[in-house]
Structure formats: C-alpha cells, structure tokens
PDB file as gemmi writes it, atoms N, CA and C in Angstrom:
CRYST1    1.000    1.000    1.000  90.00  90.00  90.00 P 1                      
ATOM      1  N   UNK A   1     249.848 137.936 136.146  1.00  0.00           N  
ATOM      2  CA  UNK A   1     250.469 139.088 136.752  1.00  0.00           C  
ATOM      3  C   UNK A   1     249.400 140.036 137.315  1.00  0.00           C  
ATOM      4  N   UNK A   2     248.415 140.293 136.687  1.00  0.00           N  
ATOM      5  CA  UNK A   2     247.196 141.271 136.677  1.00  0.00           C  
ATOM      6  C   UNK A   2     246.735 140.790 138.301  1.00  0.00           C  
ATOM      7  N   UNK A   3     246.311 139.423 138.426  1.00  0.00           N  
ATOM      8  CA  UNK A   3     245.988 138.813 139.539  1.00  0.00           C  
ATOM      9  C   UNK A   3     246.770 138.827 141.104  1.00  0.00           C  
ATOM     10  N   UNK A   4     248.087 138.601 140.827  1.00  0.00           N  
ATOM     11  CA  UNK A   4     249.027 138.738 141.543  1.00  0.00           C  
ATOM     12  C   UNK A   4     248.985 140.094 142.337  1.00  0.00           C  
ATOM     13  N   UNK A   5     249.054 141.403 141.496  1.00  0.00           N  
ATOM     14  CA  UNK A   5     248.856 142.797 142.011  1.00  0.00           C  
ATOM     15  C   UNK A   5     247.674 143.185 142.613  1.00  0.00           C  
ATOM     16  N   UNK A   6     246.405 142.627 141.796  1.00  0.00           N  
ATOM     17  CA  UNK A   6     245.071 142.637 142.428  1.00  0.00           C  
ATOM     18  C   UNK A   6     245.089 142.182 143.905  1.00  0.00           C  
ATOM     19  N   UNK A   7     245.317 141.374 143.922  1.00  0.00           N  
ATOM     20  CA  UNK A   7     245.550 140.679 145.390  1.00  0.00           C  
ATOM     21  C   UNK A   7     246.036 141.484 146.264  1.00  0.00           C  
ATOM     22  N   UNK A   8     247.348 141.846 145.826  1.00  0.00           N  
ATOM     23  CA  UNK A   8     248.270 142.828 146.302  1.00  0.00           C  
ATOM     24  C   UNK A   8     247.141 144.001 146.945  1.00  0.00           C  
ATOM     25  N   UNK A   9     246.543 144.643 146.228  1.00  0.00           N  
ATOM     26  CA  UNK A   9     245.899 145.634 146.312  1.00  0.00           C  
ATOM     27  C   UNK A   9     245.069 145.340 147.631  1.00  0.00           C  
ATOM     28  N   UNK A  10     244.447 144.261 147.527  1.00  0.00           N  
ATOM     29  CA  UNK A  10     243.326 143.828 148.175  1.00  0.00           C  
ATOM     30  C   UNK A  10     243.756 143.769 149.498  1.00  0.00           C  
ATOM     31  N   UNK A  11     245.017 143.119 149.629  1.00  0.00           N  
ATOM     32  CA  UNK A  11     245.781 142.938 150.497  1.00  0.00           C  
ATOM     33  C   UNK A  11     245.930 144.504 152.084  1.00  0.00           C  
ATOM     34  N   UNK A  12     246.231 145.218 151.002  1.00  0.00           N  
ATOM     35  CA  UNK A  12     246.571 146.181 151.793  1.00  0.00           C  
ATOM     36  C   UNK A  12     245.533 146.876 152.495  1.00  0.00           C  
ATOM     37  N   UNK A  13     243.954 146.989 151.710  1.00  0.00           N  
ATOM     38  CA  UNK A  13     243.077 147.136 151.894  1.00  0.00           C  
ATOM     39  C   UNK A  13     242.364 146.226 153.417  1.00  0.00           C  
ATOM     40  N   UNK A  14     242.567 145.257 152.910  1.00  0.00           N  
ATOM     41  CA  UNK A  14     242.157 144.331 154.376  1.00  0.00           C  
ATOM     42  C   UNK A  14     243.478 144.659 155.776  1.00  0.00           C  
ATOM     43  N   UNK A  15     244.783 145.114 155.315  1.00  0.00           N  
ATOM     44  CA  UNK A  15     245.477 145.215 156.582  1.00  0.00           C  
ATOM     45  C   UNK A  15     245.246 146.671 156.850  1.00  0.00           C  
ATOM     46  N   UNK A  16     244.631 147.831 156.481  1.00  0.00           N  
ATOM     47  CA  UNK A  16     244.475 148.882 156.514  1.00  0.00           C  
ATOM     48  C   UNK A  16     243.035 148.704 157.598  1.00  0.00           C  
ATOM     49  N   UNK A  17     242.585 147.645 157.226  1.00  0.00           N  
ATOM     50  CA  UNK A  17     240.698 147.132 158.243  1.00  0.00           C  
ATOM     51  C   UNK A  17     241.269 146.600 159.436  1.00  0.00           C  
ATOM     52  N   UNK A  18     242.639 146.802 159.458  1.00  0.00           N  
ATOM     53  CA  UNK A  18     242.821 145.659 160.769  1.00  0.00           C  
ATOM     54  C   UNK A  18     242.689 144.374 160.478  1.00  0.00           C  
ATOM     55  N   UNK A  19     242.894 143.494 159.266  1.00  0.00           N  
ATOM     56  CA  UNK A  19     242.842 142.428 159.025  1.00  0.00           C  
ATOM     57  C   UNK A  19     243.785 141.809 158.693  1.00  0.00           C  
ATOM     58  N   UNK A  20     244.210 140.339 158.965  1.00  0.00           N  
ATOM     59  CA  UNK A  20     245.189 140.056 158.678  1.00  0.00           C  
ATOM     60  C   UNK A  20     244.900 138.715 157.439  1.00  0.00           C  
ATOM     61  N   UNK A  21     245.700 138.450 156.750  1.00  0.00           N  
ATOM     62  CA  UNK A  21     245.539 137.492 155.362  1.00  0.00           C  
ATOM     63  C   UNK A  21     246.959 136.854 155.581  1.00  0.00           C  
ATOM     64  N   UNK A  22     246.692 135.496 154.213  1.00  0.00           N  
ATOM     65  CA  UNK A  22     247.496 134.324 154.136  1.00  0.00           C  
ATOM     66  C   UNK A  22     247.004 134.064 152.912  1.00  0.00           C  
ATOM     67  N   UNK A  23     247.930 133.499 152.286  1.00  0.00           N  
ATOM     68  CA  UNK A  23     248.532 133.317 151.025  1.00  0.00           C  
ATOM     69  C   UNK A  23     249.312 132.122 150.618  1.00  0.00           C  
ATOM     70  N   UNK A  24     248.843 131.203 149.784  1.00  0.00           N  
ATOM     71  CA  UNK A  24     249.782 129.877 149.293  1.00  0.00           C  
ATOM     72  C   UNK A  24     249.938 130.392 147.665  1.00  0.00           C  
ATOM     73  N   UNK A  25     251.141 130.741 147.278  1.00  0.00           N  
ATOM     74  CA  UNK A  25     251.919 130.782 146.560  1.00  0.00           C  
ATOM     75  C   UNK A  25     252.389 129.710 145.692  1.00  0.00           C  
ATOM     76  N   UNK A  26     252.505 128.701 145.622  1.00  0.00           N  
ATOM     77  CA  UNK A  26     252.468 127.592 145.076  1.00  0.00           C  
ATOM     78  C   UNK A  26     252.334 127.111 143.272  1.00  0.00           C  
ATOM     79  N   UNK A  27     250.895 128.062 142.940  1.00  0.00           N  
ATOM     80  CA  UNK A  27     250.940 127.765 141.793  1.00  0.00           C  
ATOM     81  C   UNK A  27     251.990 128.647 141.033  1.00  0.00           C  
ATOM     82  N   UNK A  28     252.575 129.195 141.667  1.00  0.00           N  
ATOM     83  CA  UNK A  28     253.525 130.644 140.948  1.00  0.00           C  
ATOM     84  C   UNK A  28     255.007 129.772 140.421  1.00  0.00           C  
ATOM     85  N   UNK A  29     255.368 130.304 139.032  1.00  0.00           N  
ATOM     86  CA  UNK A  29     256.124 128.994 138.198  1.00  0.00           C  
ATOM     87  C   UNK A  29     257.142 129.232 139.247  1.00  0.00           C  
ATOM     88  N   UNK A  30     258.400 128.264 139.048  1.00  0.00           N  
ATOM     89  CA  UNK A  30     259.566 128.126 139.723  1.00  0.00           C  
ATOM     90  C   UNK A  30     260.691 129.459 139.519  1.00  0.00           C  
ATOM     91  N   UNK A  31     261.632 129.464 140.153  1.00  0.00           N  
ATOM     92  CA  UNK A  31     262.290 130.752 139.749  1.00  0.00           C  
ATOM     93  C   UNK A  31     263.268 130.161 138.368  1.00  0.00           C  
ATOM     94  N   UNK A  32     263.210 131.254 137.680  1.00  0.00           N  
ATOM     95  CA  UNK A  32     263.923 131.436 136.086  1.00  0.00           C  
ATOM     96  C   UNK A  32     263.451 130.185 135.294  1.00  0.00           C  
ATOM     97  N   UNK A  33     261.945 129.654 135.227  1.00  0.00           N  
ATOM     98  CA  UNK A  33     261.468 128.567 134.034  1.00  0.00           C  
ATOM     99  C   UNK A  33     260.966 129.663 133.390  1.00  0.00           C  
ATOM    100  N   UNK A  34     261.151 129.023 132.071  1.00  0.00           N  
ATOM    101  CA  UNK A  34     260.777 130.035 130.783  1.00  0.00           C  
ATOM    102  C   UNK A  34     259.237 130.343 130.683  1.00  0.00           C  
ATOM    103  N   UNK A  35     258.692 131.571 130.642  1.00  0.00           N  
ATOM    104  CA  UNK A  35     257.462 131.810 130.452  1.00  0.00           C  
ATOM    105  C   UNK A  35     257.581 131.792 128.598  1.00  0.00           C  
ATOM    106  N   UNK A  36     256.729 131.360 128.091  1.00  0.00           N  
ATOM    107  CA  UNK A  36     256.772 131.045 126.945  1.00  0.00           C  
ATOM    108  C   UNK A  36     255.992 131.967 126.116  1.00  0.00           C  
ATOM    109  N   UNK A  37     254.562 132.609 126.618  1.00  0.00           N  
ATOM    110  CA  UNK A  37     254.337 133.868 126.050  1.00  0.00           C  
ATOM    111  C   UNK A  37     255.256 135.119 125.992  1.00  0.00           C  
ATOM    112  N   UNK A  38     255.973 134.727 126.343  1.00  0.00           N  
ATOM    113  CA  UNK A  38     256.929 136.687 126.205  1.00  0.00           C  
ATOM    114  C   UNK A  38     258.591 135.898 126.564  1.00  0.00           C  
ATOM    115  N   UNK A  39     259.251 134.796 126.164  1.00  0.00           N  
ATOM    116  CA  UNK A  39     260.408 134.556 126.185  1.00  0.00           C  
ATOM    117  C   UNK A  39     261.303 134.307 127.490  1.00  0.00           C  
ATOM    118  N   UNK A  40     260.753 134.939 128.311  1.00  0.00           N  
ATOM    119  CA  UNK A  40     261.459 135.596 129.388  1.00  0.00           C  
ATOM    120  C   UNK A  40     261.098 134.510 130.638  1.00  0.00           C  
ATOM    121  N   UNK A  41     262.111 134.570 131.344  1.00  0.00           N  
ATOM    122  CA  UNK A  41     262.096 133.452 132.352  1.00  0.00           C  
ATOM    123  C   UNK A  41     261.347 134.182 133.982  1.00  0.00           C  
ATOM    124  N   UNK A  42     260.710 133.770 134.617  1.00  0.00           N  
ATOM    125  CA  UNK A  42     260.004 133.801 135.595  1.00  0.00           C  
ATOM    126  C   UNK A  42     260.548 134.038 136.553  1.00  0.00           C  
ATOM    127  N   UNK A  43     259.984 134.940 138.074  1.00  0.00           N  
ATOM    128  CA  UNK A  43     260.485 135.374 138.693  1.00  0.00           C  
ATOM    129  C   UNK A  43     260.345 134.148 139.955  1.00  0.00           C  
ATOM    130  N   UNK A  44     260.705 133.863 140.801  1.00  0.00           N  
ATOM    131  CA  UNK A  44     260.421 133.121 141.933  1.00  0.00           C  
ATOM    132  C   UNK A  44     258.954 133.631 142.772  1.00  0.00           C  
ATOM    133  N   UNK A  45     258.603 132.110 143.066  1.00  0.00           N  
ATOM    134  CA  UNK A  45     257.104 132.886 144.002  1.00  0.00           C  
ATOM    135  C   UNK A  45     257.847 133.636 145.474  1.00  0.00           C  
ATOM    136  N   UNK A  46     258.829 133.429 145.804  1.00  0.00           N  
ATOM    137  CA  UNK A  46     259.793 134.172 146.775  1.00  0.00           C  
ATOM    138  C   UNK A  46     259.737 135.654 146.591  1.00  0.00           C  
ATOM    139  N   UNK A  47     259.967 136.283 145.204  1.00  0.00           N  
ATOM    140  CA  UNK A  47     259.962 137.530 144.650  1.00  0.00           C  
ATOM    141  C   UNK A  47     258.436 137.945 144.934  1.00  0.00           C  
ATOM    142  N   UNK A  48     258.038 137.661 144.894  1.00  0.00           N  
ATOM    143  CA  UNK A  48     256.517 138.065 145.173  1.00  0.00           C  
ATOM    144  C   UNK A  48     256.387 138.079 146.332  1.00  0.00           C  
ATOM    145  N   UNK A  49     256.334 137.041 147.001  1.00  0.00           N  
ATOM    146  CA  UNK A  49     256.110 137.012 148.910  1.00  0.00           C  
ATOM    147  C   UNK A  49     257.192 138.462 149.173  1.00  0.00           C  
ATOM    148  N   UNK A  50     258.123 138.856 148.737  1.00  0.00           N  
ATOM    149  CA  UNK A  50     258.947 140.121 149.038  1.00  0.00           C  
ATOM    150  C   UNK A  50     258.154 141.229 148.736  1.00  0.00           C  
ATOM    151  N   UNK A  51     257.775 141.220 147.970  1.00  0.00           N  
ATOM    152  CA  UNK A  51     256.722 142.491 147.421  1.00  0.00           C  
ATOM    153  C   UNK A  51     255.331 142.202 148.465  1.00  0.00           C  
ATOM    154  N   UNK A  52     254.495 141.359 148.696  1.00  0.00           N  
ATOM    155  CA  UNK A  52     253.864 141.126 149.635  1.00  0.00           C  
ATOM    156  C   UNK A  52     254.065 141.592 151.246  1.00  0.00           C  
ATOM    157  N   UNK A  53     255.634 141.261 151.650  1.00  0.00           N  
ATOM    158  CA  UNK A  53     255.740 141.213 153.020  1.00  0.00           C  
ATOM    159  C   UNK A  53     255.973 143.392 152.645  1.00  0.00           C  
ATOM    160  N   UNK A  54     256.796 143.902 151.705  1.00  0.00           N  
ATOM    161  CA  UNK A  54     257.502 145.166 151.904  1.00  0.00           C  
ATOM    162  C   UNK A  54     255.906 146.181 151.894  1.00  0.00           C  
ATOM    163  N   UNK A  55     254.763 145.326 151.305  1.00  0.00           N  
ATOM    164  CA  UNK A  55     253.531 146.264 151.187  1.00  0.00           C  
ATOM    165  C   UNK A  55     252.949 146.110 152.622  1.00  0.00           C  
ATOM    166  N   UNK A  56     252.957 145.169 153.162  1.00  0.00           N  
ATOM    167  CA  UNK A  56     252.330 144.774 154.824  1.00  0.00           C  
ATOM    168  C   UNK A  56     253.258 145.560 155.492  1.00  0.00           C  
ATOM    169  N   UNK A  57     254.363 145.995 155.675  1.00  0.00           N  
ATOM    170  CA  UNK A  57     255.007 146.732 156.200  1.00  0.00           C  
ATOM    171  C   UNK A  57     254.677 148.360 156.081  1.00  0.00           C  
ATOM    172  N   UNK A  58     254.479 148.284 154.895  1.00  0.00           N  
ATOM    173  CA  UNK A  58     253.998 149.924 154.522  1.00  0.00           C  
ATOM    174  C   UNK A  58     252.722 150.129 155.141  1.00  0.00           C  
ATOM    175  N   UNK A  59     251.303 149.750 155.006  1.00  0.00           N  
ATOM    176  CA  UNK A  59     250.330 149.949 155.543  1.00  0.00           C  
ATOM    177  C   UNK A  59     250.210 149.486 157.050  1.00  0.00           C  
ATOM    178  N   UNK A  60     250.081 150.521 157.822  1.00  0.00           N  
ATOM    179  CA  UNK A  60     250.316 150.583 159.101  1.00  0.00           C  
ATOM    180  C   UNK A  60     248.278 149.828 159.687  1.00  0.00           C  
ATOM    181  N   UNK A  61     248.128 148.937 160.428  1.00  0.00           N  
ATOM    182  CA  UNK A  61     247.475 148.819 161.212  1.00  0.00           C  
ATOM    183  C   UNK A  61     246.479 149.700 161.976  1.00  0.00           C  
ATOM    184  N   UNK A  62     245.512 150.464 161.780  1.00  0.00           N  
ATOM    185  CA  UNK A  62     245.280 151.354 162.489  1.00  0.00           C  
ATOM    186  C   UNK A  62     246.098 152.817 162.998  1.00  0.00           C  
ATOM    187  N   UNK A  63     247.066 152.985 161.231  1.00  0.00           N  
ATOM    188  CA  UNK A  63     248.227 153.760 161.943  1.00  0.00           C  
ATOM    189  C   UNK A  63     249.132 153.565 162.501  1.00  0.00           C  
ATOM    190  N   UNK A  64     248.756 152.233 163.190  1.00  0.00           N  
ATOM    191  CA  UNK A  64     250.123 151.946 164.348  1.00  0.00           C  
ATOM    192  C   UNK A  64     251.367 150.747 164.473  1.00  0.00           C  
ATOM    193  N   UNK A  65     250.563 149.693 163.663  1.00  0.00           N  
ATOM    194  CA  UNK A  65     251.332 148.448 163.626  1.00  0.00           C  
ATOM    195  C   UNK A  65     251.603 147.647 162.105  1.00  0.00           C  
ATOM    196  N   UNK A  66     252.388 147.298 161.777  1.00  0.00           N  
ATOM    197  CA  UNK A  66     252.393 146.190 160.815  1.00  0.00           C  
ATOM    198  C   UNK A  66     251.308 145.386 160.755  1.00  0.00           C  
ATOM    199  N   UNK A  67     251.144 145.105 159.478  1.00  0.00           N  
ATOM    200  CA  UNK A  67     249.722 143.821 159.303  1.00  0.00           C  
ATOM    201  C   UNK A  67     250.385 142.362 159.296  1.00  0.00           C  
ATOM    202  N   UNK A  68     249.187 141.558 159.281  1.00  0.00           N  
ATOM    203  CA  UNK A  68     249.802 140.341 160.077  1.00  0.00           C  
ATOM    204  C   UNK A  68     249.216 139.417 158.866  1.00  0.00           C  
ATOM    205  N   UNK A  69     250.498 138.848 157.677  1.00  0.00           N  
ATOM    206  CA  UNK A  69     250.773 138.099 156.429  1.00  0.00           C  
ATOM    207  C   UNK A  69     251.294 136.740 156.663  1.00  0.00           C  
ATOM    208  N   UNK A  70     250.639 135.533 156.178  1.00  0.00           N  
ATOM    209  CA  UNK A  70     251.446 134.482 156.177  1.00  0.00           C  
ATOM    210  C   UNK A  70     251.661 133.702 154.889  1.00  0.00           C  
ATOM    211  N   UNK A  71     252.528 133.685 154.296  1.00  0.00           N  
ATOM    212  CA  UNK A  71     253.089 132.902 153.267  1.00  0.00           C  
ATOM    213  C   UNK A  71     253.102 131.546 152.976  1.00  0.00           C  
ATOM    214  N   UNK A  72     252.672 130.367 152.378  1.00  0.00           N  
ATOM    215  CA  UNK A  72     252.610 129.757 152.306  1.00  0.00           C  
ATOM    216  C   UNK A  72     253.926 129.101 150.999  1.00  0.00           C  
ATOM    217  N   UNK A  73     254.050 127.953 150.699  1.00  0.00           N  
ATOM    218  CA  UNK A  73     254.627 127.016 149.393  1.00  0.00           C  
ATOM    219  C   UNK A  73     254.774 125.574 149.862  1.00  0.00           C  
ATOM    220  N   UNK A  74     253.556 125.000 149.074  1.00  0.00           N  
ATOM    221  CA  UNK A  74     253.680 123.276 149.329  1.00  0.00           C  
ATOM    222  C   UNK A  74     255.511 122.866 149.074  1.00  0.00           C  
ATOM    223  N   UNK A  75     255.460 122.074 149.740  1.00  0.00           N  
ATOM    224  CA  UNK A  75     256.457 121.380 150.318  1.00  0.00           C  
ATOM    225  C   UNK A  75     257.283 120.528 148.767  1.00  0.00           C  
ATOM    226  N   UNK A  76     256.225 120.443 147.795  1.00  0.00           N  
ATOM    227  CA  UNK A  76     256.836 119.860 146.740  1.00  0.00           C  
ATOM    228  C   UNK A  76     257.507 121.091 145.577  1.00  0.00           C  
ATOM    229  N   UNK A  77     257.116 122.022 145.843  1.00  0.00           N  
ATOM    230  CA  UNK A  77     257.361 123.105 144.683  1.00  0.00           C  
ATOM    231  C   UNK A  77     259.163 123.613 144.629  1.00  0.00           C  
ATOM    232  N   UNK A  78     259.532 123.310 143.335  1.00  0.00           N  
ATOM    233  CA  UNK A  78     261.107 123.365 143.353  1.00  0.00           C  
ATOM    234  C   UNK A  78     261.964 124.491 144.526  1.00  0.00           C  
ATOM    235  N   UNK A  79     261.359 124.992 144.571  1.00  0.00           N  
ATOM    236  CA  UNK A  79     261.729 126.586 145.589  1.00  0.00           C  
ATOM    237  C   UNK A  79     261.707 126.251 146.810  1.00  0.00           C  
ATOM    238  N   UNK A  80     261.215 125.163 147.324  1.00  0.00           N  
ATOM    239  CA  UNK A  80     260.986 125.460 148.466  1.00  0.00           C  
ATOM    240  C   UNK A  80     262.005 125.407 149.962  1.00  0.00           C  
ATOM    241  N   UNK A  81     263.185 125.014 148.966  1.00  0.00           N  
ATOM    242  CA  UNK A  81     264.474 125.217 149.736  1.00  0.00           C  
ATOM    243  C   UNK A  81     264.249 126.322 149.870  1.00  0.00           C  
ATOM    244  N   UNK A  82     264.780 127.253 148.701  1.00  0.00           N  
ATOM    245  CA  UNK A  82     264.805 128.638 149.301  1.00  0.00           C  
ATOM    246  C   UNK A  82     263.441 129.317 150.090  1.00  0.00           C  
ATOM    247  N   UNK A  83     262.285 128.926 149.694  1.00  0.00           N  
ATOM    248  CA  UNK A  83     261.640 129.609 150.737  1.00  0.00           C  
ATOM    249  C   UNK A  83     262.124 129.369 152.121  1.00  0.00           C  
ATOM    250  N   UNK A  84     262.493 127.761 152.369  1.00  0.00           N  
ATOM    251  CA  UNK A  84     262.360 127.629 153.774  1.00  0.00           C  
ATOM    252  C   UNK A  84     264.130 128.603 154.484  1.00  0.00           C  
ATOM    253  N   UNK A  85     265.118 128.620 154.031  1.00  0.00           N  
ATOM    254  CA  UNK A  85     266.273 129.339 153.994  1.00  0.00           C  
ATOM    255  C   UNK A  85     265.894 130.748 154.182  1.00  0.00           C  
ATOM    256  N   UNK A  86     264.582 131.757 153.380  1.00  0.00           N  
ATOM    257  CA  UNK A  86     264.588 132.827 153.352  1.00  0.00           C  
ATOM    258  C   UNK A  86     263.952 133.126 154.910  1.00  0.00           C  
ATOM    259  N   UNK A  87     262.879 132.281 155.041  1.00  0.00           N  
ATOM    260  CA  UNK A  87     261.923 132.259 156.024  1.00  0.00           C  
ATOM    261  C   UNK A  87     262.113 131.950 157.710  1.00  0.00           C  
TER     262      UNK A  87                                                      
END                                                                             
C-alpha cells in the first residue's frame, strides 16, 4: 500500500514537470481475493488506476492541461475483462 501511494506521489510530481508516466498494474491482487495479513479482501488494480487517473486530472500541466497517464494489465490477470470494459 505504502508503495502504491508513493508512486502516487511521485506521479504527480513528474506531471506537475510536464511529464508524462505509465504504469503496469498487474502485480496488484485480483479484485475481492483475501489479503491474509489483515482478513480483508482486496481492492481491484482498477481501483487504483481510478485514484491514479482522478490525481492526473487534479495536477494541471503547467497550470493548464491534464497530465498524460497510461495504464497498463497483462492480458492474463483475472480483471482484465473489466479493465478492458472500463477502458
């Protein structure tokens, strides 16, 4: 999780430079498999790419434009219906 936000952070930082980033999502568990340290079932790597795309939206480009994010999920990862449906 720590990693996930870090990124996040980093993220905004490089679209704030005028930079644009990409992202494969992939190793992120499937949506609702049980995380086994804390009981609780897992969010989709989808849920994240949402939090990703709503922060690229917030940090404006030079002030002026959206930053430019691309999402990735190998083709084998249970989700990837729904990614391709969301996308």
């Amino acid at each position: 999780m720590e990693g996930i936000f870090t990124t996040l952070i980093n993220t905004a930082l490089i679209h704030q430079n005028v930079g644009g980033t990409g992202y494969n999502f992939s190793k992120l568990r499937p949506n609702k498999e049980l995380v086994t340290s804390s009981g609780w079932k897992s969010s989709s790597p989808i849920a994240f790419m949402k939090v990703y795309d709503a922060a690229t939206e917030h940090v404006k480009q030079g002030g002026k434009r959206r930053g430019a994010n691309m999402s990735i999920l190998n083709v084998g990862h249970p989700d990837i219906e729904q990614f391709v449906i969301t996308n």
